[in-house]
N, C-alpha and C positions, 0 to 999 in steps of 0.2 A: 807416876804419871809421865814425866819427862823420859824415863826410857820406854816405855810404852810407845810415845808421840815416834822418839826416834828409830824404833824399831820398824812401824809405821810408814813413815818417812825410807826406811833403809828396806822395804819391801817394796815399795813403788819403784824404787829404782833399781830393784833386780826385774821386778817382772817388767816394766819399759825396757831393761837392757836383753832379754832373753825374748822376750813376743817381738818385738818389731824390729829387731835387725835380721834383713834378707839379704841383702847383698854385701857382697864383699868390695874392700875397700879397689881391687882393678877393676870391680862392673861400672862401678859410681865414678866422673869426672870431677875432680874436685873443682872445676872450674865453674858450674853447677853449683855448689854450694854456699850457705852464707860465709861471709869471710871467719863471724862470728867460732863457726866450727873451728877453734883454731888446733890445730897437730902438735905435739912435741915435737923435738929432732929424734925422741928417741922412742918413738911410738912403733907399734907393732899390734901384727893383730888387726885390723882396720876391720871396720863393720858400720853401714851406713842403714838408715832408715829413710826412704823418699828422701827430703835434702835436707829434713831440719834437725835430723841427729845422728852423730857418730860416738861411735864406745872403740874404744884399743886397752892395749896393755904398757906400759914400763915396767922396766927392770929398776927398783929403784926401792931401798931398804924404808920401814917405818920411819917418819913421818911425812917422808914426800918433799922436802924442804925446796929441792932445786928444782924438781917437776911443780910445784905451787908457785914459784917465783915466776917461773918461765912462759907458764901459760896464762895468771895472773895479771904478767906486766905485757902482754901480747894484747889482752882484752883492755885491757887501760890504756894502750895505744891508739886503740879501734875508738874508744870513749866510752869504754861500757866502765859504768860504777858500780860496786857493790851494793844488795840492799842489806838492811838489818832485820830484815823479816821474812816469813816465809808467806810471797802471794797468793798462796794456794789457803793458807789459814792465817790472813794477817791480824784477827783480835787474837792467837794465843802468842805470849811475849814470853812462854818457856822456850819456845826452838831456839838455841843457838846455831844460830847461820856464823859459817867460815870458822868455824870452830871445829874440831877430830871428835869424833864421840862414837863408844864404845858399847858392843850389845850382843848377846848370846842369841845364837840363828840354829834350834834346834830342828828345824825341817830340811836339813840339809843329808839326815842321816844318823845311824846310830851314835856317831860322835858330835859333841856340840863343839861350832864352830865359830870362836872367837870373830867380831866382824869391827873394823875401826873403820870411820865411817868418815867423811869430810862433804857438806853440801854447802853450794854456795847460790844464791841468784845475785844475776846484773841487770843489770836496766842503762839503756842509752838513750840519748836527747831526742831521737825518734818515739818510746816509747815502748820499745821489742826490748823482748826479755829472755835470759839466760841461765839457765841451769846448769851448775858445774857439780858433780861428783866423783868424790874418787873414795875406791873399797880395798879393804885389804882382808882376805880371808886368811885365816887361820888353825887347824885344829889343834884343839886342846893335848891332844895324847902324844903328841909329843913337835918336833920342831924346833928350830932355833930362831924362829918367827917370820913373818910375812915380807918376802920382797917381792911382789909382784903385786905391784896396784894396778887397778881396774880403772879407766876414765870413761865420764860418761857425762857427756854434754848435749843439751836438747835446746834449741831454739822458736821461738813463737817472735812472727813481728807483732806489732803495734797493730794491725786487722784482727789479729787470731788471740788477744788476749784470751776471752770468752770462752775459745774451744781450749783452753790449755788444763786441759782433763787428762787424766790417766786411764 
């Protein structure tokens, strides 16, 4: 059931990351955006969605350690706190939020595609809430495993709870 959930969980945020980003990160002004969307330094790849979500890429070997630290202690600055649940299904207390977790993606192709998975929401003293995920694909047949994480971050203020649908 819990891989299930996260598998779940880990398809919503390919298909949010693949339907609604249109523009690239020189069409969109970042200046425009919530501050919330916060960038790495070492972000690439930039893809915006109207102004409440951006997805990139780093270069940066499994488990993310320094790219988690960095945009983590960014949104802690801002005053956004971690929740321990997931808003979208808060009676199930199987999701591990801020947690890596792990799950086989056989729609990607004859080969099945290792997927390590990281989601997190925040919540700030306003009441707006934040979505942070990062992917790591990998296929099984061979590799010396995944260094290119995927980020993917959506923002809803404190108006738009309600619509924070997929």
């Amino acid at each position: 059931m819990r891989k299930t959930i996260h598998f779940i969980l880990g398809l919503v945020l390919v298909i949010a990351t693949s339907m609604g980003f249109a523009a690239s990160g020189s069409e969109v002004s970042q200046k425009c955006l919530p501050e919330a969307l916060v960038l790495s330094e070492k972000a690439r790849n930039l893809n915006y969605a109207q102004v409440s979500q951006v997805s990139y890429i780093v270069e940066e070997k499994y488990p993310a350690k320094h790219l988690l630290r960095e945009v983590t202690a960014k949104l802690s600055a801002q005053g956004w706190k971690p929740l321990d649940y997931d808003p979208l299904n808060p009676t199930n207390k199987s999701i591990n939020m801020h947690h890596w977790t792990s799950f086989l993606d056989a729609t990607q192709g004859p080969d099945d595609i290792k997927v390590d998975q990281w989601m997190g929401w925040f919540d700030n003293s306003n009441g707006s809430r934040l979505l942070l995920g990062l992917r790591y694909l990998n296929r099984f047949s061979g590799g010396a495993g995944a260094k290119t994480v995927r980020v993917f971050l959506s923002h809803k203020s404190s108006a738009s709870h309600d619509s924070f649908r997929w």
